[in-house]
Structures are given as C-alpha cells and as structure tokens.
C-alpha positions as CSV (number, residue, x, y, z in Angstrom):
1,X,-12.5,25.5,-19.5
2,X,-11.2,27.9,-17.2
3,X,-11.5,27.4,-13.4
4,X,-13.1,23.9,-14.3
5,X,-12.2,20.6,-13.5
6,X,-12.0,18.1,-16.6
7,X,-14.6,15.9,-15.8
8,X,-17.2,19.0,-15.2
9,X,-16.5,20.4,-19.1
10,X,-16.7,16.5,-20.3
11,X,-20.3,16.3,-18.3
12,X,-21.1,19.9,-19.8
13,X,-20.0,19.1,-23.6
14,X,-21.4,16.1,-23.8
15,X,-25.1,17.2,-22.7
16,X,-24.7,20.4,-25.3
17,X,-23.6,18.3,-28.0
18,X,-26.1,16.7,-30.6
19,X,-27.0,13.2,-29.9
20,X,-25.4,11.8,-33.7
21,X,-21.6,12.9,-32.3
22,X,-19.4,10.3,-30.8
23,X,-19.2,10.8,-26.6
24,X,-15.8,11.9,-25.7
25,X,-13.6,9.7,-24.1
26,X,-14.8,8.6,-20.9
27,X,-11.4,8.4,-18.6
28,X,-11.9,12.7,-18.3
29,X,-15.1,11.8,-16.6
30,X,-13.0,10.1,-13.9
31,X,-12.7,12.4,-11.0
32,X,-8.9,13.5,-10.2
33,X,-7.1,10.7,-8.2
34,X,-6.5,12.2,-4.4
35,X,-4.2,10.3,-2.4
36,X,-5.3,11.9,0.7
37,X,-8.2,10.8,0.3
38,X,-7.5,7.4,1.7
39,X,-6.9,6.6,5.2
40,X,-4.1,4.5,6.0
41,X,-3.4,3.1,9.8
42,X,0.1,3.7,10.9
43,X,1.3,1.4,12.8
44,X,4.1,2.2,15.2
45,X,7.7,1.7,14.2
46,X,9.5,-1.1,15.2
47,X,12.3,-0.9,18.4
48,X,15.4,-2.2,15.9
49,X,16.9,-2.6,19.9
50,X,14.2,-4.8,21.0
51,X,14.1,-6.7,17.3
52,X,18.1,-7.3,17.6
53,X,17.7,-8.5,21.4
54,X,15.2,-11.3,20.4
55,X,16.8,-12.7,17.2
56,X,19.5,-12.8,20.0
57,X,18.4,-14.5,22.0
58,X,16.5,-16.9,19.6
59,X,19.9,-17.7,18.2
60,X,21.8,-18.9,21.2
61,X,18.4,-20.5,22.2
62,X,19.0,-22.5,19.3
63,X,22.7,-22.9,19.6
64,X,22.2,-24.3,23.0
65,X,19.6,-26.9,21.9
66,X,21.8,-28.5,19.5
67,X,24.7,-28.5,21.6
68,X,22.4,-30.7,23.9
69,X,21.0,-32.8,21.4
70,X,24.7,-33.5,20.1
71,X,25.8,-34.5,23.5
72,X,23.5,-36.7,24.1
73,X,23.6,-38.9,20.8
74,X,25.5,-41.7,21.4
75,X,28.6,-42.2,19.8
C-alpha cells in the first residue's frame, strides 16, 4: 500500500477480490477529510473601541430616559 491513499487500495482490493468475500468496510472508501478545502468568509474584526463607545452611550441613553420618566410621575 505504499505511496497509496486508503481509499485507492480499498477500490483496488475490492475489484481483485472474488465476488463470495465480504466488501471491506466502507468508511476507507471515504476520501481524507481536508479542512482547507472549505472556504470560509472572514469577516473583519470588531473595533472593541467603537463596541465600548456605543454600549456607552446606549447606557446613559437609557439612564437619562428613566430619570425623565421618574420625574414626571406624579407623586
């Protein structure tokens, strides 16, 4: 099996071998898994800066808002 991947000597054996024999097991058929072989989109990274400077701002947004509504209720 030198210099031969595992599903090429499973393909091989199992045409030379007499039809009566059980097949071999079909996962070394599989062709070897290749993570490259996907394509992933990369998004760009984040500004942490930018992030930290609208959950800010969102914050006292909201901590203005309820000061308002409080003062408003009546008592």
């Amino acid at each position: 099996m030198r210099g031969r991947l595992p599903y090429e000597e499973c393909r091989r054996r199992q045409h030379a071998a007499p039809r009566d024999r059980a097949p071999l097991y079909p996962a070394f058929a599989l062709p070897p898994f290749d993570p490259r072989s996907r394509r992933r989109r990369r998004r760009p990274p984040v500004d942490r800066a930018v992030l930290s400077g609208v959950l800010t701002a969102l914050c006292v947004a909201a901590l203005l808002v309820t000061i308002a509504v409080a003062a408003t209720l009546p008592a």
